[in-house]
N, C-alpha and C positions, 0 to 999 in steps of 0.2 A: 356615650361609651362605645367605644369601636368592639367589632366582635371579634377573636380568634380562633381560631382554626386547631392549632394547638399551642403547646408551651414546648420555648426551645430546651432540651436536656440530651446532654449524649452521655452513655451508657455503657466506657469501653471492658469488655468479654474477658478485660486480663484480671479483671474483681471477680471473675468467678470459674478459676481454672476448674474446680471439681464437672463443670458444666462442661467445659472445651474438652476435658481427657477423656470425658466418656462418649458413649454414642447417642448424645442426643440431640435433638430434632425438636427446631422450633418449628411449631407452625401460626402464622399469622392469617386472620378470620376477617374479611371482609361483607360484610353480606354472607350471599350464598357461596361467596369466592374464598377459597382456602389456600394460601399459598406457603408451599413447608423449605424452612432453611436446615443444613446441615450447622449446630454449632460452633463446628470444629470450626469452618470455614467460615465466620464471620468475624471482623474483625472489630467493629464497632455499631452499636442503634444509635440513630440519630433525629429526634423529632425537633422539628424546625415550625414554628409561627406561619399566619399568613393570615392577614389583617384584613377583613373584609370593611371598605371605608361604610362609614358613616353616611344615613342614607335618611330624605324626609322627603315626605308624602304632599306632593302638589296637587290639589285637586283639581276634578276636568271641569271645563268651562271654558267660557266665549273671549277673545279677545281681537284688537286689530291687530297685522300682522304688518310691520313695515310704517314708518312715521312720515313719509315724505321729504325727507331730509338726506338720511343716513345712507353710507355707502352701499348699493344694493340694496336700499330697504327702502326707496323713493318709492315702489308701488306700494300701496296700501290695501288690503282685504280682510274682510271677516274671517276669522277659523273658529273652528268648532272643535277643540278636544273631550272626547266620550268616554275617554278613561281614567281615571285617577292613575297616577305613575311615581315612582321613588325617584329621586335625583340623588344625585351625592351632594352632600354637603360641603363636599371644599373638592378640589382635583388632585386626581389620583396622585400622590407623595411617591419619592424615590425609594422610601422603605416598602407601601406596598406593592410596589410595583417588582422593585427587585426579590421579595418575598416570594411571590406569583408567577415569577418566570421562572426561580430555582424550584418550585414545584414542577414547571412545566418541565425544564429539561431532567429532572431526575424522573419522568415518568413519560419523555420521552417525546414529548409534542412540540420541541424546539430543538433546534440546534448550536451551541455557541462556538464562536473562537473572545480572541483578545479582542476584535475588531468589529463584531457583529454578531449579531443574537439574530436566526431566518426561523420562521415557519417549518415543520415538518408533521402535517397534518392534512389529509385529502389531496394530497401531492404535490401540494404549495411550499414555498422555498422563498419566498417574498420575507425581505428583510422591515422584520418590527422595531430592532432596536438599533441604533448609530452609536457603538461604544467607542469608536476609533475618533471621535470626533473630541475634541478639549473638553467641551460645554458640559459632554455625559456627564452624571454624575455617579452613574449604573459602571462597575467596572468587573472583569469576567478569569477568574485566576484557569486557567486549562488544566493547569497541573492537579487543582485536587478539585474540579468541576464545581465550585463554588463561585457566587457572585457576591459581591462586595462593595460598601458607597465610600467616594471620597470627596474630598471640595475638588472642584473645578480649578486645573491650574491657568483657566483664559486670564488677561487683564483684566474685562470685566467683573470677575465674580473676587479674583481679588483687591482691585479698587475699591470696590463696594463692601466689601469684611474685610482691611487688613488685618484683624485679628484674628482669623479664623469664622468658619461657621459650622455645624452642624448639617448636612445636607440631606438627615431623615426627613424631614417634615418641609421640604421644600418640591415642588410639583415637577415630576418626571418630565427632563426634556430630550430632543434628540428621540422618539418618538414618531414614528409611522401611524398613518390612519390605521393601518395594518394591524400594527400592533397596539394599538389603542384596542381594536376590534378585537384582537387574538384576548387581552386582559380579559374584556368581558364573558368571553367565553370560557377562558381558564373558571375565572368564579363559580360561573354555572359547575362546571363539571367536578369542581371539589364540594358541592350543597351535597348530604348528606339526605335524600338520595339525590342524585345527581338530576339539575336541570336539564330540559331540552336545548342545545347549543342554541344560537340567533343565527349565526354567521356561517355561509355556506365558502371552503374556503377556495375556491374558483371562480373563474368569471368573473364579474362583475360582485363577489361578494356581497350578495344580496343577505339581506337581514329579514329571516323565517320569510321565504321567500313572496320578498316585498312589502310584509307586511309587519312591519315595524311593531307596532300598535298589541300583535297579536302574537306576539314571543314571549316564551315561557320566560326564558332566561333573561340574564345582565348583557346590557346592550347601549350602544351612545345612545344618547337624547336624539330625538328627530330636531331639523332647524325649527319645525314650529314650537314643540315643547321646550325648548333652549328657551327662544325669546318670550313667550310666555310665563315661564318660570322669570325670567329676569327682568321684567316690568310687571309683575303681579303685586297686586289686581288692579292696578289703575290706569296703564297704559303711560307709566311714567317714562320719562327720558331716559334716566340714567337709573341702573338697579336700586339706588339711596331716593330716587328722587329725581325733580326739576333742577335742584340747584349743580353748579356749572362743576366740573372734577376740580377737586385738589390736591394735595400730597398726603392731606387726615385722612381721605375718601379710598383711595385706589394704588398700586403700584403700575405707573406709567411715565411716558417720555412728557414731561411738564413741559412743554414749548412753548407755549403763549403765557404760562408763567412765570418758573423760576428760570425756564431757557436749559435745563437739564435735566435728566431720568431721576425719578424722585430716590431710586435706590440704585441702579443700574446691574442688577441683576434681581432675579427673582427672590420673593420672600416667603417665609413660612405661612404656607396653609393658617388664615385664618388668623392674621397680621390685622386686619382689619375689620373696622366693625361689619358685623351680618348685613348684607341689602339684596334683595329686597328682605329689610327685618321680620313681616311677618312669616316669612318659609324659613328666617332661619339660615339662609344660604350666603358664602361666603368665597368671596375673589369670582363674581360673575363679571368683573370688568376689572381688568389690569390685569398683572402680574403673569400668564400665561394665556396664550391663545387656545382655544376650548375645540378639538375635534365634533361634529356631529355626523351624523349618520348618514343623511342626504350628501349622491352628488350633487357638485352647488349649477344654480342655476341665478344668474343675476335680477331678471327681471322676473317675477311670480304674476305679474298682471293681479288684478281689481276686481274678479268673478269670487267669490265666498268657496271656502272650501272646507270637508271634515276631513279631520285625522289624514291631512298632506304627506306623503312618504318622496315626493319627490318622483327625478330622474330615475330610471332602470340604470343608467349608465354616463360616463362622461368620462373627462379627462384630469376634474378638478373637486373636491370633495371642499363642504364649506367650514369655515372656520370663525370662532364665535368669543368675544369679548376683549379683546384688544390684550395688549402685551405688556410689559414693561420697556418693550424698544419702543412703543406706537404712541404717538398724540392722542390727546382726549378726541376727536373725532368718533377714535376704534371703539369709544367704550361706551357709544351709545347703545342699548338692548336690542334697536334695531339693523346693523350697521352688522354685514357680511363681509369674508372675503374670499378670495379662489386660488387657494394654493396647491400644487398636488400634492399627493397623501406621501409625501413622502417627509425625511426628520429635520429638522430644525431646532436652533437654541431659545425660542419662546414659543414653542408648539404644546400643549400636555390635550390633556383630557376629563373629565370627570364621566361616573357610570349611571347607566339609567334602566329601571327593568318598571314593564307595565306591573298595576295591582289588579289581581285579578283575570289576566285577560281570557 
């Protein structure tokens, strides 16, 4: 059951003129924070939802890191995770996502036009969302500062549904590391009381600086806890298992089988069955490319490591579970790639906060 935040109702002031003619003064109680409106002058209350995803607990433990095969994932080593940590259960959807930003910009930590949703928080301006692009599905009205979903007018997404589709429950694309980063942060900062943020939003955007592992808040998965989580506990190939992908298994570009994209655009969160089934976790291969928190680094070398947080910096942030454009190769557990953090139409996300740290 997903949690929310609140229930959408709007509440317009012309139901209760006795209220507007006279002089009074609403005040709204925050905490310790009290902040008072003149009646007269409002014209409508408006509470809006905001869907925090669906989240299950991977326990810490030893795994190999890298199969000898997989793209970037030829070196093999031991890791050691010492924390238990929450994953999301499917990648963050275009509803919560666009939920989470219309919070942000009504409270002021984003900025939007029609074309691009940027950062405005510790004096970053770095662009989280690509709305100008076809593929959004995330769309930004100026005129009454509200955000909005629609189907994607690309060929691809309508080849794939000429009927139409639904594009709440389908995984936010077009999508910055950035803004992957900035969601998880948003989260934190709406928990009632408010989390410690992860993401420091300059430089090198380091995460509780550098240490991953030991953030209060909602945060990407590190590349070890990614791959971990998605061959748990066996060190299997593929998140189902040994046996080879298919079209029942995964949404991806079926090359060596049917010779085309099983669906050719992305599908709803949770189209398919859970794998790895015992965590429960679902679309850790196909359907959208997975942000993690580490800059990428191709080769990790063969030395055993705990709780890996990676590069301080780089040029290329890694990217994890292969696409609906990508060949069964991408969707092996162990199997990277190095794109930089910037949006794309199979890029998304899912969020990750340690237990306990």
């Amino acid at each position: 059951m997903r949690r929310h935040m609140a229930v959408i109702a709007i509440l317009p002031l012309l139901l209760l003129p006795s209220l507007c003619q006279g002089g009074w003064t609403m005040r709204v109680h925050e905490g310790a924070t009290t902040t008072q409106f003149s009646v007269a002058t409002v014209d409508s209350i408006t509470f809006f939802q905001v869907t925090v995803p669906d989240m299950v607990v991977v326990p810490a433990g030893i795994f190999t890191m890298g199969d000898g095969v997989a793209d970037c994932g030829v070196d093999e080593r031991e890791v050691t995770l010492t924390n238990d940590f929450y994953l999301g259960q499917h990648e963050v959807t275009n509803q919560e996502y666009m939920e989470a930003v219309q919070w942000a910009y009504d409270n002021g930590y984003v900025t939007a036009t029609t074309s691009s949703v940027r950062d405005a928080m510790d004096g970053s301006t770095v662009q989280l969302l690509d709305l100008d692009d076809s593929d959004c599905e995330i769309q930004f009205n100026s005129g009454t500062g509200t955000f909005y979903l629609r189907e994607s007018p690309s060929n691809y997404a309508q080849n794939a549904y000429p009927g139409g589709y639904d594009a709440s429950d389908h995984p936010v694309k077009e999508v910055t590391w950035y803004g992957a980063a900035r969601y998880c942060d948003w989260l934190s900062l709406m928990q009632d009381p408010p989390l410690s943020r992860a993401y420091q939003h300059s430089g090198g955007w380091l995460c509780n600086g550098h240490d991953p592992y030991g953030a209060e808040g909602y945060r990407l998965p590190t590349d070890a806890e990614w791959e971990y989580a998605a061959q748990y506990n066996d060190d299997r190939i593929y998140p189902w298992g040994d046996e080879a992908p298919d079209c029942s298994r995964a949404n991806f570009y079926d090359y060596y089988g049917s010779g085309d994209c099983c669906v050719g655009w992305t599908s709803p969160v949770g189209s398919y069955p859970d794998a790895p089934a015992a965590l429960g976790l679902s679309d850790m291969a196909g359907n959208v490319w997975e942000w993690c928190n580490d800059w990428h680094e191709c080769d990790l070398g063969t030395g055993s490591e705990t709780n890996p947080a990676g590069e301080e910096s780089g040029p290329y942030r890694v990217f994890r579970g292969g696409s609906w454009t990508y060949t069964d190769y991408y969707l092996r557990c162990a199997s990277r790639i190095t794109p930089p953090p910037g949006p794309g139409s199979h890029g998304g996300f899912r969020v990750a906060r340690t237990v306990d740290p």
